[in-house]
N, C-alpha and C positions, 0 to 999 in steps of 0.2 A: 131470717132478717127481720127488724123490727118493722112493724106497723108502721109509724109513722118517724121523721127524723129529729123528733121531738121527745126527751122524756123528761116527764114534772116531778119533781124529787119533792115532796109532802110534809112538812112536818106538822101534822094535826096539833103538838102540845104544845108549839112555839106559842110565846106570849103569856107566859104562865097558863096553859089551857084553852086559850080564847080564840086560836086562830080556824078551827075547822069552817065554822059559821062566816067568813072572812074568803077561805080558800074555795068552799062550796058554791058562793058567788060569783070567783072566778072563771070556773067551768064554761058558760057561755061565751063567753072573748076567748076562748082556747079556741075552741069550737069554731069558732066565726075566724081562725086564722089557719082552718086545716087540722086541728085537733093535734095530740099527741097521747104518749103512754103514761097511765102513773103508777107511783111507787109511792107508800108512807113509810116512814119510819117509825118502829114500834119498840127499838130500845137506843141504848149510847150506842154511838158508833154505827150503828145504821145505814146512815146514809152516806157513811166511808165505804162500806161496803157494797151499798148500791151504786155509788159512781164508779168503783171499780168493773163490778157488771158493767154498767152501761155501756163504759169506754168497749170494754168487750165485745159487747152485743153492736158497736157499732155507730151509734146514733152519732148526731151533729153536734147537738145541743142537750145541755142538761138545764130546765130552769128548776130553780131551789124557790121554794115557797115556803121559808122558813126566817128565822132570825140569824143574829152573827155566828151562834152555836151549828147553826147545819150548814150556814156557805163554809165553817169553818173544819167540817167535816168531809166536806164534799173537795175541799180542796186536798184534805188530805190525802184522798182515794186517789184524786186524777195526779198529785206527781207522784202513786206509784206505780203509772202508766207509764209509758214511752212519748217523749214530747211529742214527737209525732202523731200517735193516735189518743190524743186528750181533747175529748169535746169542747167544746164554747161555753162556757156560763151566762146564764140569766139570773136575772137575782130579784125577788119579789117580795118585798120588805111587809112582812109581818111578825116580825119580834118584838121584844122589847126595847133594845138599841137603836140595832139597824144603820150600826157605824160604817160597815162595808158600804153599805148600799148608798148610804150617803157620801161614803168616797169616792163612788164610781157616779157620781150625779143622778140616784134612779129619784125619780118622783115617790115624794115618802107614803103616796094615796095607791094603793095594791092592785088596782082596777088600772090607773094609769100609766103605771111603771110595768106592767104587762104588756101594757099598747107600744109601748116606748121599748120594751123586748123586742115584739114581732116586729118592728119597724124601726131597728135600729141596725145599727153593724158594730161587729167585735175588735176590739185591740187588746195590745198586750198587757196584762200587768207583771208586777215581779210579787215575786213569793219567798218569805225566809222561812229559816229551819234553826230550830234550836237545837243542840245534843246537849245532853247533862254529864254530869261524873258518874250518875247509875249509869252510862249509857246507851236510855234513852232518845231517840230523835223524833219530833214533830213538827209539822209546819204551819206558820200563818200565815195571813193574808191581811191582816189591819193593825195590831196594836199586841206589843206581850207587856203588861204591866208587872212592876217588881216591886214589893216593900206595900204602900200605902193603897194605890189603888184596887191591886189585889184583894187585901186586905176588905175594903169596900165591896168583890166582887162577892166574896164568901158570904158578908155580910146581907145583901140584895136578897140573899137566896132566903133571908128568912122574911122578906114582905110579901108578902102575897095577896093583901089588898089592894095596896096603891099600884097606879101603874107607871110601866117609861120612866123617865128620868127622875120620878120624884123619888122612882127607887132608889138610884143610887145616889141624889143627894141623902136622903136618909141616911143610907149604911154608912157615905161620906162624915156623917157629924157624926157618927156611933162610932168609928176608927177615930176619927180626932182625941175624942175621950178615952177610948181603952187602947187601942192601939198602935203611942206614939212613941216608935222605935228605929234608930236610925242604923241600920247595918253599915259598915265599913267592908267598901268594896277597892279591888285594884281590876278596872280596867284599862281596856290595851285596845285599838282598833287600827285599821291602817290610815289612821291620820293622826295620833296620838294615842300614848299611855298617861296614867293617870290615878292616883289614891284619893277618895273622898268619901265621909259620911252623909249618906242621903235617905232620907223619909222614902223617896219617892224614886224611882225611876221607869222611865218609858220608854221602849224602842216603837217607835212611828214607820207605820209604810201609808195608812191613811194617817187625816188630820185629827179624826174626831174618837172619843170613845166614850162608854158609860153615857151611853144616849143622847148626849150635850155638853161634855167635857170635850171644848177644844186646845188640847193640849200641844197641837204642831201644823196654825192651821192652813198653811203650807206647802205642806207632806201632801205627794201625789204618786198613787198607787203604782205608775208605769213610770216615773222618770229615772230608772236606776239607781238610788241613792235610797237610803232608810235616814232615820233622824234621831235624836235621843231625846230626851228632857229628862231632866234631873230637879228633888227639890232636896236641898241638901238642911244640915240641923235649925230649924225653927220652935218658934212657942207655936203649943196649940193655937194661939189667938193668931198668930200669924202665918196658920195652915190652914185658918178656916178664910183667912183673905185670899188667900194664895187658893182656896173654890170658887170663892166668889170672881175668881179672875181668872179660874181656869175653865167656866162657863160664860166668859165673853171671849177666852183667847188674848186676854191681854197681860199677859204674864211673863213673856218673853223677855221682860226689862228688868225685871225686878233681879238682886243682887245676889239671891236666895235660889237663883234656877243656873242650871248649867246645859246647856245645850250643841249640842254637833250633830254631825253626820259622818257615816260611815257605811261602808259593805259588810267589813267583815270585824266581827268582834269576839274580845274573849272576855271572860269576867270571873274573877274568883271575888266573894264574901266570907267574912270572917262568923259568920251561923247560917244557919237554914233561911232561904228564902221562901216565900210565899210568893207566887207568879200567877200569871193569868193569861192564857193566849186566846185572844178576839172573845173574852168573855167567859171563857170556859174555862176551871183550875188545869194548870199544869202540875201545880205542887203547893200543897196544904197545909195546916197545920200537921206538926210529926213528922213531916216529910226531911228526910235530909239531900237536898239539891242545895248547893252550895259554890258551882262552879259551872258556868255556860259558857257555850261559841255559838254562836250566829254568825248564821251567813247568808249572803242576797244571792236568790236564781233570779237574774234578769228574765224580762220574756218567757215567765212560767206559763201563764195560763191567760188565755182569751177570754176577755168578758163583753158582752152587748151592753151598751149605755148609750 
């Protein structure tokens, strides 16, 4: 049986590097609430594998002290438990993003959204799952961008000075410039089919992504429904407005976006996508994914907020 009903899922590299001096602080306020076990993650995939453990081992609670990259790991572990024996999530924002955690309302300061941990209670969220035509299947928890944002996520990966959000407005203006391509997609979901060329496409279960891109801001993690945004063919100049308005959320009007909601969807494009789930590639450059279904588990996983 484990020590305590508590176990702290670690990501020392979260933040480009920066968060251990961050986490080591935290140590004291664990302590002061009963303490718990820890675990770091020391390669990819990691802490998929440690929440699989854990569920195992038992515990209540798993809190992730990491970015959108390790809650997005960690969710992958727990649905492939048994609903039933899937611990509760914590989520303690020291990444770069930090879009989960801002969709589940944690306090963006790592000290506080700890307190607000031990002293809050768990509800549902919902959780989607992509399969590809390799058939592949993975799940999220906040955002799978397709086409442009993507595109932005690969890009982030080469700043390594700046930090948060200035990252990916950068890599934002570096896609404007090199990489504006609008794939031709035919999707289908159960509230419509549909053909259109788009720059852009999002599937939304949270509001936010890319640290301060409010792209659906809306979207809420437990209400059963997912979202879409779409930016369909634009001029560069009228992509780089279409940021400037997707970091206030006021984009929804404009004539250039197409947006619904849906559970369950299918999507075929006519080349390779480039994808990104909660930050993390799904599918690269070279990669040939070209053809996805998504679909919503209602009341996947309990998180504390």
């Amino acid at each position: 049986m484990p020590k305590h009903s508590v176990k702290l899922i670690v990501n020392p590299n979260a933040d480009l590097g920066r968060a251990w001096h961050q986490i080591s602080d935290l140590r004291p306020i664990v302590e002061e609430f009963g303490g718990a076990d820890w675990s770091g993650t020391v390669y990819p995939t990691h802490a998929t594998e440690l929440a699989i453990q854990t569920a195992h081992e038992g515990y209540e609670t798993i809190l992730i002290a990491g970015g959108d990259g390790t809650v997005h790991e960690v969710i992958n572990g727990l649905m492939q438990v048994p609903h039933e024996n899937r611990p509760c999530i914590g989520v303690v924002p020291i990444g770069s993003g930090n879009d989960f955690a801002y969709a589940i309302g944690m306090n963006p300061k790592p000290d506080l959204a700890l307190r607000q941990i031990f002293t809050g209670k768990p509800k549902w969220i919902d959780v989607g799952s992509v399969e590809d035509n390799r058939g592949r299947t993975e799940y999220w928890d906040n955002a799978v961008g397709i086409g442009f944002d993507a595109i932005v996520t690969v890009h982030s990966r080469k700043f390594t000075i700046v930090r948060g959000f200035l990252i990916y407005l950068l890599a934002a203006l570096q896609t404007i410039l090199f990489n504006h391509d609008a794939p031709a997609f035919n999707i289908k979901t159960d509230n419509e089919e549909f053909s259109l060329e788009m720059l852009m496409l999002v599937l939304c279960n949270g509001g936010r992504e890319g640290g301060g891109f409010k792209i659906y801001p809306q979207a809420k993690p437990g209400d059963g429904i997912f979202n879409y945004v779409g930016v369909t063919t634009v001029s560069r100049l009228m992509m780089l407005r279409l940021v400037l308005e997707f970091m206030n959320g006021t984009h929804l009007h404009y004539p250039q976006i197409r947006n619904g909601k849906f559970t369950d969807m299918s999507l075929l494009s006519d080349r390779p996508l480039i994808i990104h789930m909660d930050g993390e590639i799904f599918a690269g450059f070279g990669v040939d994914v070209h053809e996805m279904k998504i679909h919503l588990h209602p009341n996947a996983v309990r998180v504390i907020c």
